[in-house]
C-alpha positions as CSV (number, residue, x, y, z in Angstrom):
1,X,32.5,122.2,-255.9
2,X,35.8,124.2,-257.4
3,X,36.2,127.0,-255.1
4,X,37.6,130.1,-256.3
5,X,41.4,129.0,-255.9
6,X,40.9,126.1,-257.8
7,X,39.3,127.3,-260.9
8,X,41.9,130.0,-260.6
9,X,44.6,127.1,-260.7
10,X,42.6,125.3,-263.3
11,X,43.1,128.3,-265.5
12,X,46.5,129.3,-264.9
13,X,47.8,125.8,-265.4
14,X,46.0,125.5,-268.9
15,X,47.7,129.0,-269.4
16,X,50.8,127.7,-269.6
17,X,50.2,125.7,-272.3
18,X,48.2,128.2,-274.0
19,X,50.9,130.7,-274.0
20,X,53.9,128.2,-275.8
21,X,50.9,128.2,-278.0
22,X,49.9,131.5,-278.8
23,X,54.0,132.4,-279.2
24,X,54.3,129.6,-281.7
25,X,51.8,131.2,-283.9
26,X,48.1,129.6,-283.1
27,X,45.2,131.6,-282.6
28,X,43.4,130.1,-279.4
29,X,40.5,131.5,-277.1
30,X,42.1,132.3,-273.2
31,X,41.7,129.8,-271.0
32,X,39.2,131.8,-269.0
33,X,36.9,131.6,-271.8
34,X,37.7,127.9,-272.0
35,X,37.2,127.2,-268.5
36,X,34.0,129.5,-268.4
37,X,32.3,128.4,-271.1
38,X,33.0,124.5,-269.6
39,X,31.1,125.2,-266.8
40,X,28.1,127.0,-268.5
41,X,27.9,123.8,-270.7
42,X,27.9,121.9,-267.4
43,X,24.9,124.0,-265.6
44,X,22.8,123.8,-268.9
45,X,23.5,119.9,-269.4
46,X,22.2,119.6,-265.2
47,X,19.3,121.7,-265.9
48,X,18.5,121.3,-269.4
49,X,17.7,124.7,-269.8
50,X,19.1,127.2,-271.7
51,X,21.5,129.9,-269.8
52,X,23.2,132.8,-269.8
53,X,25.7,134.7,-267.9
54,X,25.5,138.6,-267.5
55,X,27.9,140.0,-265.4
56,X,30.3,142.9,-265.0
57,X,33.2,143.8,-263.1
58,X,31.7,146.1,-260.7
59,X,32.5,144.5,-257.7
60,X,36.1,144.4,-258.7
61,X,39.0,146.5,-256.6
62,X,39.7,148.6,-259.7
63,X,37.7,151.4,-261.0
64,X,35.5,151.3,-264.5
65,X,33.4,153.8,-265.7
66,X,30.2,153.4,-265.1
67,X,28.8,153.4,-268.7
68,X,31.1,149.7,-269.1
69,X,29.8,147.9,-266.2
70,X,25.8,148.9,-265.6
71,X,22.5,148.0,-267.8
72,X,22.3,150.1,-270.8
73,X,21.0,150.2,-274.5
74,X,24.0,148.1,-275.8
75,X,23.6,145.1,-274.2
76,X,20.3,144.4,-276.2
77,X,22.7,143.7,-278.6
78,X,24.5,141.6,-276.3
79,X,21.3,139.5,-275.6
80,X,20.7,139.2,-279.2
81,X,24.2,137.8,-280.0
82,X,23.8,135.5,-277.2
83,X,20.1,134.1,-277.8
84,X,20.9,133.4,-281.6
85,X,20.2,129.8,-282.2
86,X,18.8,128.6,-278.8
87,X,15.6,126.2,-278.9
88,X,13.2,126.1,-276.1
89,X,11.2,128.4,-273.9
90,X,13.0,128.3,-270.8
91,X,16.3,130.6,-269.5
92,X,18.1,130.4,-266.8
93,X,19.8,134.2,-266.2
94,X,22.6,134.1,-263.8
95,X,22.8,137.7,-263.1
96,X,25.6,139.9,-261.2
97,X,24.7,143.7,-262.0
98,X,25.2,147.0,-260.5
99,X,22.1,147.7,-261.7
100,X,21.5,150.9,-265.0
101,X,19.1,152.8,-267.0
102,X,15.5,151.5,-266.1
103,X,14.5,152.3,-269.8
104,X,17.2,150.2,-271.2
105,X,16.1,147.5,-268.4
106,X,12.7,147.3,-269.3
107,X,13.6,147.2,-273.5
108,X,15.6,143.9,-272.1
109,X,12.6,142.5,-270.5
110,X,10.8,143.1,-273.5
111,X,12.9,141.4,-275.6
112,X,13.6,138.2,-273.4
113,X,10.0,137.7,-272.4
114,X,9.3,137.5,-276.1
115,X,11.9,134.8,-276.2
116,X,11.2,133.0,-273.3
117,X,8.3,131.9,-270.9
118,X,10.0,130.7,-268.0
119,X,13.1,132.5,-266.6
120,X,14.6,131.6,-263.6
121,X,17.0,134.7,-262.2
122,X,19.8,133.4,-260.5
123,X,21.7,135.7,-257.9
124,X,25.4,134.0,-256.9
125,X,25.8,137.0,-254.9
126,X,24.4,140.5,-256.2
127,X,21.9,142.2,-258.4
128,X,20.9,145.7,-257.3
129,X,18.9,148.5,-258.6
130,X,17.7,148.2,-261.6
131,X,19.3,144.6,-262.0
132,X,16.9,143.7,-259.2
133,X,14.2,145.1,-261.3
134,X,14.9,142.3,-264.0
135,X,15.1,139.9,-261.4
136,X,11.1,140.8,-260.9
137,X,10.3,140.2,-264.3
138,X,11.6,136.5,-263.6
139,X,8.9,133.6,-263.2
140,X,11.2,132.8,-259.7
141,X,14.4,134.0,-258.6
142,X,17.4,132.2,-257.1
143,X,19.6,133.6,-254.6
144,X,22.2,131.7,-251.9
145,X,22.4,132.6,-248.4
146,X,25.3,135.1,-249.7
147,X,23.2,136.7,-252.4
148,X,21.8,140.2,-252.3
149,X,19.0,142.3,-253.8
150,X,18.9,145.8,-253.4
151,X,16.2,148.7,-253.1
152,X,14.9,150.0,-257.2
153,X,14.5,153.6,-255.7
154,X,15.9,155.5,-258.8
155,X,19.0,157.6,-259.1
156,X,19.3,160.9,-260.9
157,X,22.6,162.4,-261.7
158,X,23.4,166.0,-261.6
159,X,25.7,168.9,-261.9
160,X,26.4,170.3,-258.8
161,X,29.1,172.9,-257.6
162,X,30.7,169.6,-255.8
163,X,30.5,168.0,-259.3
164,X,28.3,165.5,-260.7
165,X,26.5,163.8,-258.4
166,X,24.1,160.4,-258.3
167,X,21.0,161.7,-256.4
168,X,18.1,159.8,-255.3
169,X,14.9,160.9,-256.3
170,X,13.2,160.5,-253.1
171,X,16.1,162.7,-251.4
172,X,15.0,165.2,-253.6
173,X,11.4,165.4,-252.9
174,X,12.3,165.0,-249.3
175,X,14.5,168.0,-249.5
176,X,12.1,170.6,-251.1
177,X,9.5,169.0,-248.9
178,X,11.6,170.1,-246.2
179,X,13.0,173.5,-247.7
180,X,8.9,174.3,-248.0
181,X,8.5,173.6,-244.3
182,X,11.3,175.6,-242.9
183,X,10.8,178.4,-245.0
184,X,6.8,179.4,-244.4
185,X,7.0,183.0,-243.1
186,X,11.0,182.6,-241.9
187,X,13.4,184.8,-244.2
188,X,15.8,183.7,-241.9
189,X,15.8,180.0,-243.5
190,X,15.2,181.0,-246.9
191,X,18.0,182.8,-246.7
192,X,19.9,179.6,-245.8
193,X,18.0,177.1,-248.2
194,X,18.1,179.3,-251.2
195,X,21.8,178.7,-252.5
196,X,21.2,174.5,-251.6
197,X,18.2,175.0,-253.9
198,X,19.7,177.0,-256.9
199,X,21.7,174.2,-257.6
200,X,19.0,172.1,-258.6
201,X,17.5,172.6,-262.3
202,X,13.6,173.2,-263.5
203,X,11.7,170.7,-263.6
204,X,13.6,168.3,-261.2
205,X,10.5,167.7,-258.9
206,X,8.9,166.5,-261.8
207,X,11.8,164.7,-262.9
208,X,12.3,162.8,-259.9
209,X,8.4,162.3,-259.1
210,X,8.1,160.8,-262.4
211,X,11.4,158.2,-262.2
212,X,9.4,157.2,-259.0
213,X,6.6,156.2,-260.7
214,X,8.1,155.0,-263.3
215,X,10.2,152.5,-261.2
216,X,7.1,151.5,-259.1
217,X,4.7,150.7,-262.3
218,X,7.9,148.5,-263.9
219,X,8.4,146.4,-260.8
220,X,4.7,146.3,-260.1
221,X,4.0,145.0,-263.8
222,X,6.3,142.6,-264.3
223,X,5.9,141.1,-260.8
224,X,1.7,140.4,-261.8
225,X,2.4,139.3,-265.1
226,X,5.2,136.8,-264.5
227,X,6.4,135.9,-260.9
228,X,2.8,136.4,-259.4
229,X,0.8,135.6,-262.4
230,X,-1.0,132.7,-261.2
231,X,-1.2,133.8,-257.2
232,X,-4.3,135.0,-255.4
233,X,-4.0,138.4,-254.4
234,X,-0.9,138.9,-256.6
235,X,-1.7,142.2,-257.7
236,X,-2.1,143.5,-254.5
237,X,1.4,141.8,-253.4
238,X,2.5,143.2,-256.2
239,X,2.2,146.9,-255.5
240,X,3.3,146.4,-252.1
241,X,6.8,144.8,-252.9
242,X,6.8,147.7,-255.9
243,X,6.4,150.5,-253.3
244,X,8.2,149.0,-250.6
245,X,11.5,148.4,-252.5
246,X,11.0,151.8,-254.4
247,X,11.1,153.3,-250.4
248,X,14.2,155.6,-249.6
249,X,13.1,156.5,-246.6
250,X,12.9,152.8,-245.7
251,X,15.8,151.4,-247.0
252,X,17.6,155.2,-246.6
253,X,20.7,154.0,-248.9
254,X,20.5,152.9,-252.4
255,X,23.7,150.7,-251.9
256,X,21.8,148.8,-249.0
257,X,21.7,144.8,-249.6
258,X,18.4,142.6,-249.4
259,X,19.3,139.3,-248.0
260,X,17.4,136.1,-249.0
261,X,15.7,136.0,-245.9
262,X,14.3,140.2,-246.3
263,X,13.1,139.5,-250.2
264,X,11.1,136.7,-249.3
265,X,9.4,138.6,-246.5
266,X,9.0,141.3,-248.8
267,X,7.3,138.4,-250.7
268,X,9.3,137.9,-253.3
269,X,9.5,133.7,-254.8
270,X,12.9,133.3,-254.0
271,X,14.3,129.9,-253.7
272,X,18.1,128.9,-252.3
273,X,20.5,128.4,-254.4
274,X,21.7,125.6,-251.4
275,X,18.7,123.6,-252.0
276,X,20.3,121.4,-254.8
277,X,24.4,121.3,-254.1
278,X,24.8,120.2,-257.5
279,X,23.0,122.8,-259.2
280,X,25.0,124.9,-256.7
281,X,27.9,124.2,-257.3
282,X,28.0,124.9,-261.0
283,X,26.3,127.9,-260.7
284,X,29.4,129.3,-258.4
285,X,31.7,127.7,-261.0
286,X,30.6,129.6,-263.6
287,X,30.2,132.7,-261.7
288,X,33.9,132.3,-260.1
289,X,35.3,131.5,-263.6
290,X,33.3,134.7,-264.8
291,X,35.0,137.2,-261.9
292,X,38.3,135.4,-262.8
293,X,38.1,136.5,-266.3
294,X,37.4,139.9,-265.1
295,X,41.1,139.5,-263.0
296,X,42.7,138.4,-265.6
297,X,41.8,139.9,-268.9
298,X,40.5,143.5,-270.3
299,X,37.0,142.3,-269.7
300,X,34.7,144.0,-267.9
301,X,30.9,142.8,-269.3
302,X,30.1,139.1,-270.2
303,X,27.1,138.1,-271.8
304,X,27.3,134.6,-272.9
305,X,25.4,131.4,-273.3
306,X,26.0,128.0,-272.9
307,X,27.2,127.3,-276.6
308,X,29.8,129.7,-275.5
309,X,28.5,132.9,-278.1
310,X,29.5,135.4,-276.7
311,X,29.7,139.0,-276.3
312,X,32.1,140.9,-274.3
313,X,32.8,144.4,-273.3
314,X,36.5,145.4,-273.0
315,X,37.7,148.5,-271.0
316,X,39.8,150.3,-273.5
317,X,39.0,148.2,-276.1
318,X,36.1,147.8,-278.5
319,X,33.7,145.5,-277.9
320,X,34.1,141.8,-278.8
321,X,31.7,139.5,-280.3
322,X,32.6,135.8,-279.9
């Protein structure tokens, strides 16, 4: 397998060519997107299944708003651009997400589970929050000994005096929970807990009760309909691994990371990604050629498939359709 500092020479040596090139006048594609797009052709040939790469550049040193790098209602669009023209019912999704909007997650499933019956998710190292909510609505996930899931426990943002803030919903509850308790017959503690409390809108508890529920039912129906579908008992495992990963108290961080080992005792189908070293290896050649292109170039969002359509989100820049 290329590691990391390989592709990373493979690209900047065809660079140099590229770049007498581009000054003499021709219009080429980067050599990340030539190198990239080599690989996926590689994986699809091995596997003879379709797939697709969607990542971002959140895990990156530098800092990109969050609307460029997380699930939202564009990249339906992206999806659509990159399934044009692809035969068959099967999709590998190679998957590296910070996680986004739930509703725009769940129009996503919608849309590739009326493209595809079979869809492998495959981790090379993370998909979190509502990322690892797609990853349920997969027939059987793939994830390396490096790879991570993360809990779906949802996140609302608010306006605080201390600025705008990403809140869990479970926090919330907790908190008034907790204001309620101290404050029964003590003006002493009301006095202290009413300022915390004034900072929070109307209908927040409601709000946050309801992206809880919400979070749980998506997780819970994808996992019977798909991933569990033909499994005994798989409806009740599947209300046990929607509450469990839904949990902040559990997990208490949102950022925490589910190992392969945790999400299969959750019981989760998860298979390694070191089972087949071939298979392996081009699936970490395409994802290091991926982060490489988020290195070198203005792109932050890649969702592309192996005929090498593309589209990709630039920070700064308006989006590109390849």
């Amino acid at each position: 397998m290329p590691s990391w500092g390989e592709i990373l020479r493979e690209i900047a040596n065809k660079e140099i060519v590229w770049a007498k090139k581009v000054e003499q006048g021709e219009n080429l594609p980067h050599p990340c997107d030539v190198v990239r797009r080599e690989y996926l052709m590689k994986l699809h040939k091995y596997t003879g299944r379709n797939t697709i790469v969607y990542a971002t550049s959140w895990t990156q040193a530098h800092q990109i708003p969050p609307e460029y790098i997380t699930i939202t209602e564009e990249d339906i669009q992206g999806f659509m651009e990159a399934i044009y023209g692809l035969e068959g019912k099967e999709l590998d999704l190679i998957l590296h997400s910070p996680g986004g909007q739930p509703s725009a997650t769940e129009a996503l499933v919608t849309y590739l589970r009326k493209k595809f019956d079979d869809i492998r998710v495959i981790v090379p190292q993370a998909a979190m929050s509502a990322a690892t909510m797609l990853a349920c609505a997969a027939n059987k996930i793939i994830m390396g000994k490096h790879s991570s899931l993360g809990p779906v426990d949802p996140q609302l943002i608010l306006d605080t005096p201390l600025g705008r803030r990403s809140v869990p919903a479970g926090a919330i509850l907790d908190q008034f929970g907790w204001a309620k308790y101290e404050c029964e017959g003590n003006q002493e503690s009301l006095g202290i807990w009413v300022p915390i409390l004034q900072q929070y809108g109307p209908a927040l508890l409601i709000e946050a009760n309801n992206a809880i529920e919400l979070s749980q039912q998506l997780v819970n129906k994808w996992l019977r309909e798909y991933m569990f579908k033909d499994i005994e008992d798989g409806e009740k495992l599947a209300e046990a691994i929607s509450k469990k990963l839904s949990d902040h108290r559990y997990f208490k961080s949102h950022s925490r990371h589910i190992s392969i080992d945790e999400a299969r005792e959750l019981g989760l189908l998860v298979e390694e990604l070191e089972n087949d070293q071939k298979f392996q290896d081009l699936v970490l050649s395409v994802f290091h050629a991926t982060t490489i292109t988020f290195d070198l170039t203005a792109a932050v969002k890649i969702i592309e498939n192996h005929e090498g359509r593309a589209f990709i989100k630039l920070y700064g820049h308006p989006k590109q359709d390849e």
